[in-house]
C-alpha positions in Angstrom: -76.0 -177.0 -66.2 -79.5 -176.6 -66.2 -82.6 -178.5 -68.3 -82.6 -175.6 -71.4 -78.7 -175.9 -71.5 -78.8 -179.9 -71.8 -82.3 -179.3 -73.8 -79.8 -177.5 -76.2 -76.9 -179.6 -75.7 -78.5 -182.7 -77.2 -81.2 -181.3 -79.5 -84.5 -182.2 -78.1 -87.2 -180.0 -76.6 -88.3 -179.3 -73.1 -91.4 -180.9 -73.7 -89.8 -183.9 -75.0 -87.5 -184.0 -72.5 -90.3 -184.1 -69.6 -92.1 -186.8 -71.5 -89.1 -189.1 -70.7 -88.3 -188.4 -67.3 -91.6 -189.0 -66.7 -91.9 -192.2 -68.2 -88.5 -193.0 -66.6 -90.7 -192.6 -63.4 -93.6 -194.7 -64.5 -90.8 -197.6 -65.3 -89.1 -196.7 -61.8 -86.1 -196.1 -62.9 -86.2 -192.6 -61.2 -88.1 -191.2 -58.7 -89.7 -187.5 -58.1 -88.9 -185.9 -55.2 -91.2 -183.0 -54.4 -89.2 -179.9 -54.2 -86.1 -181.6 -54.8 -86.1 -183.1 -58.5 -85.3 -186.7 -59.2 -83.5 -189.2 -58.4 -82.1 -192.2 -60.2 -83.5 -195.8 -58.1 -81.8 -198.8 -57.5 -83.3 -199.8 -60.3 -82.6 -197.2 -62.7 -79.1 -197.5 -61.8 -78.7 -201.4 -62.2 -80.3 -200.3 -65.7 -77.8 -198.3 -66.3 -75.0 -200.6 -65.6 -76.1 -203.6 -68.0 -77.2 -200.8 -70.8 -73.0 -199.7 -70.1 -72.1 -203.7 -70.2 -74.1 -204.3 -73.8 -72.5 -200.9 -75.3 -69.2 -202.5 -74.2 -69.8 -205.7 -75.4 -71.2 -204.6 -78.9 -67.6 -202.3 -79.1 -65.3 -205.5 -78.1 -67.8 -207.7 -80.8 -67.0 -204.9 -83.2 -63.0 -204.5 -82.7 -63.2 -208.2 -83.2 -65.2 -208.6 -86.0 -63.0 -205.5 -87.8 -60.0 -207.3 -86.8 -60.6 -211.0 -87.7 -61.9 -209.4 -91.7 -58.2 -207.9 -92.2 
């Protein structure tokens, strides 16, 4: 899939979409590699990883909290 397709995909422009990688590489959570394209660090993907932990905490908080009001 290439950057138009997922451009498409998840409605936002090119332009918008270069904006964030590049401030994705000024946190250093991915890195540019010339000729190559980009790579996610070590620190990108231990981001990645506790962003995955709080989505599946906030879904077991919420099957609780849906299941303790019935």
């Amino acid at each position: 899939m290439d950057l138009k397709e997922v451009a498409y995909k998840i409605d936002l422009s090119l332009a918008t979409i270069g904006r964030h990688l590049k401030d994705f590489d000024q946190q250093k959570l991915t890195q540019l590699i010339p000729l190559q394209g980009r790579e996610i660090t070590l620190l990108g993907k231990n981001y990645i990883s506790e962003t995955e932990r709080e989505i599946e905490r906030f879904e077991i908080e919420s099957i609780v909290m849906l299941v303790s009001n019935h």
